[in-house]
C-alpha positions as CSV (number, residue, x, y, z in Angstrom):
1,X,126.7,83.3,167.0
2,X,129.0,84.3,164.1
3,X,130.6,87.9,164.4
4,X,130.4,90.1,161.1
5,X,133.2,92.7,160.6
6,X,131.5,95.6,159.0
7,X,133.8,98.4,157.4
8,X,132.5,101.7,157.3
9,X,134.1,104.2,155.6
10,X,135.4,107.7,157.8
11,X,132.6,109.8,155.8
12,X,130.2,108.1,156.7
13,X,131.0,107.9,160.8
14,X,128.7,110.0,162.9
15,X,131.4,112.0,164.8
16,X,129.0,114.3,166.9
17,X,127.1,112.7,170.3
18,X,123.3,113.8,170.3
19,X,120.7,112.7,168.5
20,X,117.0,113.0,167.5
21,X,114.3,110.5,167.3
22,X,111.5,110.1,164.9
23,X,109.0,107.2,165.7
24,X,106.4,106.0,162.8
25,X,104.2,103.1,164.5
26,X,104.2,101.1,167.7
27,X,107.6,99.4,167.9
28,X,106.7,97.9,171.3
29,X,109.7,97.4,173.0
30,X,111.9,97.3,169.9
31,X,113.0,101.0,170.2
32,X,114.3,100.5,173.9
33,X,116.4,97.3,172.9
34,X,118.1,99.4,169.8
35,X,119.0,102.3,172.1
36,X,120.1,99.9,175.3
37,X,121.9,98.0,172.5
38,X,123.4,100.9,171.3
39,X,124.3,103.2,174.7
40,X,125.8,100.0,176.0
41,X,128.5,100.1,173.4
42,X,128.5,103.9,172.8
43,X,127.7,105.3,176.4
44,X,128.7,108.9,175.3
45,X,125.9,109.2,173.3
46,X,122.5,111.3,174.4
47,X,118.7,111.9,172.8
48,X,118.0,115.5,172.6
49,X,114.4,117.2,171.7
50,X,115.3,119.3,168.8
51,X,116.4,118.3,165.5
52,X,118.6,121.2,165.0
53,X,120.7,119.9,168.2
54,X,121.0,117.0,167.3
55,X,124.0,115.6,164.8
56,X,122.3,112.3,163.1
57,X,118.0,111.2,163.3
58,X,116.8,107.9,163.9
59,X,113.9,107.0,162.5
60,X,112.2,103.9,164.1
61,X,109.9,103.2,161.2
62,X,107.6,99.8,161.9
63,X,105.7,98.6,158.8
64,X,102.1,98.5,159.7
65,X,100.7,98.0,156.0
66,X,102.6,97.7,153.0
67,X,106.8,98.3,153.7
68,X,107.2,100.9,150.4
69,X,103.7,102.8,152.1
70,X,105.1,102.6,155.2
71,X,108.7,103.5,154.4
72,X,107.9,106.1,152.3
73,X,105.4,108.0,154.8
74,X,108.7,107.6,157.0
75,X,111.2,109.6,155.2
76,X,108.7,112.2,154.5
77,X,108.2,112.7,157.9
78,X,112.1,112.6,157.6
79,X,112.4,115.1,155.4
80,X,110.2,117.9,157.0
81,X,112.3,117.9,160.3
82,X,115.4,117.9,157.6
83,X,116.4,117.2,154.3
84,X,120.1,117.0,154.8
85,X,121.2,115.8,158.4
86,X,122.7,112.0,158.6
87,X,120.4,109.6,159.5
88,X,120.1,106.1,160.6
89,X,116.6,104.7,158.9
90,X,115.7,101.4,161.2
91,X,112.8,99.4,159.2
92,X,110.7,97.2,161.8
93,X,109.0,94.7,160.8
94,X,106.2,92.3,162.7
95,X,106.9,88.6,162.7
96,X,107.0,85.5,164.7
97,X,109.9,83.9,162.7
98,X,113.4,85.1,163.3
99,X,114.1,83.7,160.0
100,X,111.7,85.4,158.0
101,X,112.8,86.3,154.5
102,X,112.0,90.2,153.8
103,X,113.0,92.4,151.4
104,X,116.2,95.2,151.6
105,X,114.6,98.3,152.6
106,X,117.6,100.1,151.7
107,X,115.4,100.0,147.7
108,X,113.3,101.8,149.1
109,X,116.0,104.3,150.6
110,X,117.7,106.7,148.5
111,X,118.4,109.8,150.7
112,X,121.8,110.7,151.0
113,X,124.0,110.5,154.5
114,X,121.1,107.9,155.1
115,X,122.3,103.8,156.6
116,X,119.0,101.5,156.3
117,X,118.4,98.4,158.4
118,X,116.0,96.1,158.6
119,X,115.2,94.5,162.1
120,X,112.9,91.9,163.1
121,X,110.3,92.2,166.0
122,X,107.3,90.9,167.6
123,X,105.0,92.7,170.4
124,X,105.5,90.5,173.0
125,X,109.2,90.1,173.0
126,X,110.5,92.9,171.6
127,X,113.5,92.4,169.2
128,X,113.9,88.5,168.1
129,X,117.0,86.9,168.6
130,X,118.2,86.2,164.6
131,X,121.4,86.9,162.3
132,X,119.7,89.8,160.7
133,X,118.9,92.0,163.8
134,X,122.6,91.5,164.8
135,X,124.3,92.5,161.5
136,X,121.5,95.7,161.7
137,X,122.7,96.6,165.4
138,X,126.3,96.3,164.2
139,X,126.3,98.6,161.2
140,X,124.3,101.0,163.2
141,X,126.9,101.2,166.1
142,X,129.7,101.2,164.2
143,X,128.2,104.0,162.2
144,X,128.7,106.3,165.6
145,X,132.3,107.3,166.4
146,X,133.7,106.6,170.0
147,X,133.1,109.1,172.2
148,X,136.2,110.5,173.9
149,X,138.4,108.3,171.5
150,X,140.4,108.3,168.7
151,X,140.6,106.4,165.5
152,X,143.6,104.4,166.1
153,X,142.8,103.5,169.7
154,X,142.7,104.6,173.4
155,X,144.0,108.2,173.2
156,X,146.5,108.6,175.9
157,X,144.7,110.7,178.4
158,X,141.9,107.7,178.6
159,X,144.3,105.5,179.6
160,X,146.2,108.1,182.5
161,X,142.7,108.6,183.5
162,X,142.2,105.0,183.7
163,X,145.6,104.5,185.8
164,X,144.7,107.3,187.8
165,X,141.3,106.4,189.0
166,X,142.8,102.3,189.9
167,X,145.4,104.2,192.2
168,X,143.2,106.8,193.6
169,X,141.1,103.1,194.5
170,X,144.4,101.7,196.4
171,X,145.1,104.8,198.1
172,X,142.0,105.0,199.8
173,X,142.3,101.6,200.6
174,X,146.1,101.6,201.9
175,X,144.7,104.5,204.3
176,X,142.3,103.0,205.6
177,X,144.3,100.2,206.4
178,X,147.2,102.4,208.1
179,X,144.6,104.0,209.8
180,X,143.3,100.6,211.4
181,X,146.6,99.8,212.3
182,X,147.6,103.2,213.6
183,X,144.1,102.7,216.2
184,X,144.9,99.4,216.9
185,X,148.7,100.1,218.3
186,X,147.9,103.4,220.0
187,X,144.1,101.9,222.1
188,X,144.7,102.3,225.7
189,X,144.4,98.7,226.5
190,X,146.7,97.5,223.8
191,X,149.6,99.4,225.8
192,X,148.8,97.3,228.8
193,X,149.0,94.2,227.1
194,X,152.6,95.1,225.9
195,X,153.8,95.9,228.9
C-alpha cells in the first residue's frame, strides 16, 4: 500500500484537542473506524458535547440520496451550531466497490477553515479497504497538531519523561531482585548450610 506525503500548511493545523461531532445519516460503523483511526495516531485528542468547547467539528455526513442534497443539508446543519469554527467535512458514501469512481465533494464545499474528504463504506464492513479512504484518513490526521509536541519534533521534556519512566521500570526491577537475594542469604536454614 503506497504511502502519500500530504503537506498541510501551519494555518490550517488544528492546534487545540477537543472536538464536536455532527452526524447526518447512518454511517454504520464508519464513524468508529475514523475516530479509532484517528485517536490511534493522535491519542491526545477527546469528543466533547458542546460546540463552543470544542476547537474543530466533524461532520460525518453519509449520502443517502443525491451527494449535493445530501451535502448541502450537512453544512447547514454545520452552520447553525457555527459559522466560523474549523471543520473537518467527511462525505460517506455507500458502495460495495472499493474502487468506485465518485465525485470531489470538496465542489460542493466552499466554507472556509473547512478540509473535505470523501470515504468509502458499506454497512456490513464498515470502512472498505481502498486508496481513497487512506489518502482521506491521512489529510484528516495530519490536519490535527500533536498533542504535547512540537513542530520540529519530540520536545525535550517528552523524551526525559520517556527516560524517566524506562528507569523508574529497572529500578523496581533491580529491587526486587536485591530484595530476593537479600531473603535468600539471611533464611534461617541457608545459614546452616554454610556452616
Amino acid at each position: 500500500m503506497p504511502q502519500y506525503q500530504l503537506q498541510v500548511c501551519h494555518d490550517e493545523i488544528i492546534e487545540g484537542k477537543y472536538y464536536f461531532i455532527i452526524e447526518t445519516g447512518s454511517s454504520c460503523n464508519s464513524k468508529k473506524n475514523i475516530l479509532d483511526d484517528l485517536l490511534r495516531q493522535r491519542p491526545g485528542l477527546k469528543e466533547v458535547c458542546s460546540v463552543g468547547d470544542s476547537h474543530v467539528i466533524l461532520v460525518f455526513c453519509t449520502i443517502s440520496s443525491r451527494a449535493g442534497t445530501d451535502i448541502d443539508a450537512a453544512l447547514h446543519k454545520l452552520d447553525s451550531f457555527s459559522d466560523s469554527k474549523p471543520a473537518i467535512f467527511i462525505v460517506l458514501h455507500h458502495t460495495f466497490d472499493p474502487e468506485k469512481t465518485i465525485p470531489d465533494s470538496s465542489r460542493y464545499v466552499t466554507r472556509e477553515k473547512t478540509l473535505t474528504v470523501d470515504c468509502l463504506f458499506h454497512e456490513d464492513s464498515g470502512l472498505l479497504k481502498c486508496n481513497r479512504n487512506d489518502e482521506s484518513l491521512t489529510k484528516i490526521v495530519q490536519r490535527f497538531k500533536h498533542q504535547g509536541q512540537s513542530d520540529v519534533g519530540l520536545p525535550f521534556t517528552s523524551i526525559l519523561q520517556w527516560i524517566y519512566s524506562r528507569m523508574r521500570y529497572c529500578v523496581s526491577v533491580v529491587a526486587a531482585m536485591w530484595n530476593c537475594v537479600r531473603c535468600y542469604f539471611r533464611r534461617p536454614d541457608r545459614k546452616r548450610q554454610t556452616e
